[in-house]
N, C-alpha and C positions, 0 to 999 in steps of 0.2 A: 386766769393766769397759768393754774396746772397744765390748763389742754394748751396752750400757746408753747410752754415748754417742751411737751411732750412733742408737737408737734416738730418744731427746732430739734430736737435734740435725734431724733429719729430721723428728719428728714437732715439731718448735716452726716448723722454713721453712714446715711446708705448713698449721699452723695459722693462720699469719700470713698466709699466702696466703687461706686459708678467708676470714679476715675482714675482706682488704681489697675480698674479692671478694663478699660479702653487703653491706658499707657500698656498697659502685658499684651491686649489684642495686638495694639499696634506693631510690637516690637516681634511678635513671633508673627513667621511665614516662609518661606522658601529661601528666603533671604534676611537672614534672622538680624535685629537692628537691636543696641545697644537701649536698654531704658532709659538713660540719661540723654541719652540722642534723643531717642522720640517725645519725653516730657520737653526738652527745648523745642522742637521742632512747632509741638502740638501752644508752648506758651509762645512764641513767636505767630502765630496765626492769629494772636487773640487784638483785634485793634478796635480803635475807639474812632467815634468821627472826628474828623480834624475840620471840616467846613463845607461847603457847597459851591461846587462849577457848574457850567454849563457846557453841555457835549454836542457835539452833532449828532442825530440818532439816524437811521435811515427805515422809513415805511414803506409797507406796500401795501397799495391801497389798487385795487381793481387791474391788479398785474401793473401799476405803474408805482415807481422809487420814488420816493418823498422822501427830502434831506430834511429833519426840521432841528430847531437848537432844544435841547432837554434838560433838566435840571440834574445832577449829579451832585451825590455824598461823597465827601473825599478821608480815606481813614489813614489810620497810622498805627501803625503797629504799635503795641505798650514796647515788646522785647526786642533785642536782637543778638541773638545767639550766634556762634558762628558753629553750623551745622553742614556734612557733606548734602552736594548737590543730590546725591544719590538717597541718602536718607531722606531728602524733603522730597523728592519726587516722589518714591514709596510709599513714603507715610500718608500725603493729600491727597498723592491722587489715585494711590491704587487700593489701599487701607482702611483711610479715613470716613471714606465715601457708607463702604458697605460696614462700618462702627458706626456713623450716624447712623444711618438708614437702620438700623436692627437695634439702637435706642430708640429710637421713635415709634417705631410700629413694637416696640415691647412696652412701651408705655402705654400706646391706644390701647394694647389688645388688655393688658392689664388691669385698667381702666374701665373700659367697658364689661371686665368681668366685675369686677367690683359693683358698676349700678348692676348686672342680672342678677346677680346673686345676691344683693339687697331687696331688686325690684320682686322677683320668686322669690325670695325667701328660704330660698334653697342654695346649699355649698356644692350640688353638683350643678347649677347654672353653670356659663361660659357664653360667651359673648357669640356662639354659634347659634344657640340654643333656639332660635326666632327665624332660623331659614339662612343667615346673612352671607355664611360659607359655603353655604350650597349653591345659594342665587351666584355666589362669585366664581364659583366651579364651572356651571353652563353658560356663562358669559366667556370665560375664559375659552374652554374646550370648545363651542361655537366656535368661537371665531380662529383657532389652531383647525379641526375639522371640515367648516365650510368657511374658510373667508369671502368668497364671492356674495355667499347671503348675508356678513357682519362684515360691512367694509368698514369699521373701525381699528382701532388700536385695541390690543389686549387687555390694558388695563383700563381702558374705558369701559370696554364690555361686561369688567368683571366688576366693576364698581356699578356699573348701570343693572349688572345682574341680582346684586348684593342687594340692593337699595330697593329694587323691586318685589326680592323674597319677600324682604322684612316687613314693607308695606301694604304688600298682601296677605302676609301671614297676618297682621294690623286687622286690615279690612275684613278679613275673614272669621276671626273672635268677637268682633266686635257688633253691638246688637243694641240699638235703642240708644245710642253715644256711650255707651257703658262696656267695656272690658276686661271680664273678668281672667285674673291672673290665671286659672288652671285650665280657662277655655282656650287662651293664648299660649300655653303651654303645649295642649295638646296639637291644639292647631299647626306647631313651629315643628312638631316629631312629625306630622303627616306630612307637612310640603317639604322637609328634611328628604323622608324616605321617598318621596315624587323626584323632588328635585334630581336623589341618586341614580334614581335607576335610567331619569334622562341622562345625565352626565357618562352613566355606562353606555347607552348605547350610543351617545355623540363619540364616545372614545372605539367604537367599533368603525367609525366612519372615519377615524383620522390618518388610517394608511402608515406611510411609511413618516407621518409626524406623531405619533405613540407616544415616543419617548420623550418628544420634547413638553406632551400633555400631561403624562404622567409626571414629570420630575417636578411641573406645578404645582399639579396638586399635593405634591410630597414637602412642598414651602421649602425657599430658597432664598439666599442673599446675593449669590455669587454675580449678580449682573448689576447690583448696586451702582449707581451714579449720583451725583450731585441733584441731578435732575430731581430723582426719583424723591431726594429728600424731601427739594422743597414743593413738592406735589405733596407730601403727608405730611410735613411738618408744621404748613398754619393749621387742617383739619384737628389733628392731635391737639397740637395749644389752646384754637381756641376752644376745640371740643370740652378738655380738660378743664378750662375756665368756668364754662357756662355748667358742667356738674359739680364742680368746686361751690359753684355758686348753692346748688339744689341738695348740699349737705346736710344741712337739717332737716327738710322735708324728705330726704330719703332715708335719716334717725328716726323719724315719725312715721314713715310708710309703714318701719317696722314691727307697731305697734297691729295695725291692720290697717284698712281700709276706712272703716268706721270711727275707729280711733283718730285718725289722722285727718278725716273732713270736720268733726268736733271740734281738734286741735289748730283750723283754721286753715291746712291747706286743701289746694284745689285739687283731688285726688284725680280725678280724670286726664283734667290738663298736662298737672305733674308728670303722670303717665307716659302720657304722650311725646311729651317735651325730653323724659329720660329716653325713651324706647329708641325715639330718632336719630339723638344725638349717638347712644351707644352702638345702634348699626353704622350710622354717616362714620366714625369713623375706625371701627371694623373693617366696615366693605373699605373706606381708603386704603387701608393695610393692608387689607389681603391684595387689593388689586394689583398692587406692586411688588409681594411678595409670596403669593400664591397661600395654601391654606396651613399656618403654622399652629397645630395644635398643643394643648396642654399650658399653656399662658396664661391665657385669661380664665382657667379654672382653677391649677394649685397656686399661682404665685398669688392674688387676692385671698384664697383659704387661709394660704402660710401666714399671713401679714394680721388675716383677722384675728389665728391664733398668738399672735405677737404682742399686737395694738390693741384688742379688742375692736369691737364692731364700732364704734362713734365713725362716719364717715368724713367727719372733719380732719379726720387723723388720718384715716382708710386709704383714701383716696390717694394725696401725696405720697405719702409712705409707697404703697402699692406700685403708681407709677416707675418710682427712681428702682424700685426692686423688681419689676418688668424688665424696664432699661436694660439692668446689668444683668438680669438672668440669658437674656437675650442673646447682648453682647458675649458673654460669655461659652454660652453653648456654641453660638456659630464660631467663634476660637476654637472649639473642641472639634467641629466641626470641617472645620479645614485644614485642620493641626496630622492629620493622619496620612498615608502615603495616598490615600485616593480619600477626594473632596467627597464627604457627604452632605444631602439636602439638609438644612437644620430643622426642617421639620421632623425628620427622622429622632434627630439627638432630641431632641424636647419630650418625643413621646418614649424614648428609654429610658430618660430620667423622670420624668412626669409621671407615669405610669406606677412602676414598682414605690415611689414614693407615697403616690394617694395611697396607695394601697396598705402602704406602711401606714399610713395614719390613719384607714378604716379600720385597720388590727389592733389599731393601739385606742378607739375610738373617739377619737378626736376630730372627728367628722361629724358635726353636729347640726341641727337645727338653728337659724336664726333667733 
């Protein structure tokens, strides 16, 4: 009943925080909008299903149009505010887009630092730590460099890049079905440092596209779309789910190895089933956002010095405190006379921070 509390009670400050902190993004930008405008604007979008039609849809199926009847949700707004045309335009469709999109992928990245740094046992993990930002780096810069040889999309590449690290860094530790945590460790710093020095010289071949490789890699939101959400946003949830689920067994991984196959779980499997989930969606988020450092290492730190380490607390908490660190710095971010990448702002704040807390040593062992 304590941890249920704890858990509520934490997880409602930082949701509150989440949202006072998307109604301020909203409202400030080039075009500064009243906060009582944008919380209507923002509780006007919020609707419930009112029942189900059917639509025409139209397919194409082998370059030919197929008109067929479809099933359709039909919703209803809870509110209706009377709001300028001008503010709801801003707020959904130029604002809101890149405030979801930088909740969502602060919550993966958050998230998945939370299982590394459970899963090592280590507070300097980060959800990089296995290859998954680097594989997303030569997926990317490939296909910016040579498109002719990656005729895909860029975030496919850098997701297919990501996924690849991880599972060779995987493959590559791995001996007898057995994986041992500091051989995957090391393994994850070698294809890291591989991974880079491909990445530099892909960037020698990218000509007069440099800049646009570069600013990638520097992690951005500025080209957010609706799109882009719901491409990371079922990976996130259910990602978030299914280690929500593996929160005891990753209280007991803590214990070690040994401990933890006595105590009944399946230490190998576990392994494996965390390791996947935490790059699958990693690599989601970077692919759409390029590589935003410092997230998924101090915001998990902070929260474990807050909550303590129980991961049944960790986890959520962590999450909504990714969210809004996110949302947050990219406000900071765009707030100045010239847009910075917010992978920038993350590692000026990130930075002098851990460091604050290795002086103060509060940077401790699991």
């Amino acid at each position: 009943m304590r941890q249920g509390a704890r858990v509520v009670g934490w997880s409602s400050g930082l949701a509150a925080a989440l949202a006072v902190v998307v109604v301020a993004s909203a409202a400030i930008g080039p075009v500064p909008i009243d906060y009582l405008v944008v919380a209507k604007v923002l509780l006007n979008a919020l609707a419930v299903p009112a029942g189900v039609g059917v639509a025409d849809r139209t397919l194409r199926i082998a370059g030919l149009a197929v008109t067929t009847p479809a099933p359709t949700v039909e919703f209803a707004s809870i509110f209706d505010f009377a709001v300028p045309d001008t503010a709801r335009t801003i707020v959904m469709t130029l604002r809101l887009p890149r405030i979801a999109l930088g909740a969502v992928v602060g919550l993966a990245l958050s998230t998945a630092g939370v299982v590394m740094q459970g899963f090592f046992r280590n507070p300097m993990a980060d959800p990089s730590i296995i290859g998954v930002s680097s594989g997303a780096a030569v997926g990317a810069v490939a296909t910016i460099a040579l498109p002719l040889a990656v005729p895909v999309s860029l975030p496919t590449a850098a997701f297919v890049g990501a996924i690849a690290a991880a599972f060779g860094v995987y493959a590559l530790a791995t001996e007898d079905g057995r994986t041992p945590v500091a051989t995957l460790l090391l393994a994850g710093v070698a294809v890291q440092t591989f991974l880079g020095a491909v990445v530099s010289f892909l960037l020698l071949q990218t000509g007069e596209s440099m800049e646009r490789a570069v600013f990638w890699l520097m992690g951005h939101l500025h080209l957010a779309s609706w799109g882009d959400v719901r491409l990371v946003l079922p990976v996130a949830v259910i990602g978030f789910a299914v280690l929500l689920a593996y929160a005891r067994d990753l209280n007991v991984l803590l214990l070690g190895e040994e401990d933890a196959h006595a105590l009944g779980v399946e230490v190998e499997r576990t392994k494996r089933l965390l390791l996947a989930v935490a790059s699958v969606m990693t690599g989601a988020a970077v692919a759409v956002t390029g590589v935003i450092g410092f997230v998924g290492l101090v915001v998990p730190h902070v929260m474990r010095l807050l909550v303590g380490p129980d991961h049944r607390i960790l986890l959520p908490t962590s999450a909504l405190a990714g969210a809004t660190f996110l949302v947050a710095t990219d406000t900071v971010a765009r707030s100045g006379t010239a847009e910075l990448p917010v992978g920038i702002v993350t590692a000026f704040l990130g930075a002098p921070f851990f460091l604050y807390l290795l002086r103060k040593r509060e940077v401790h062992a699991l």
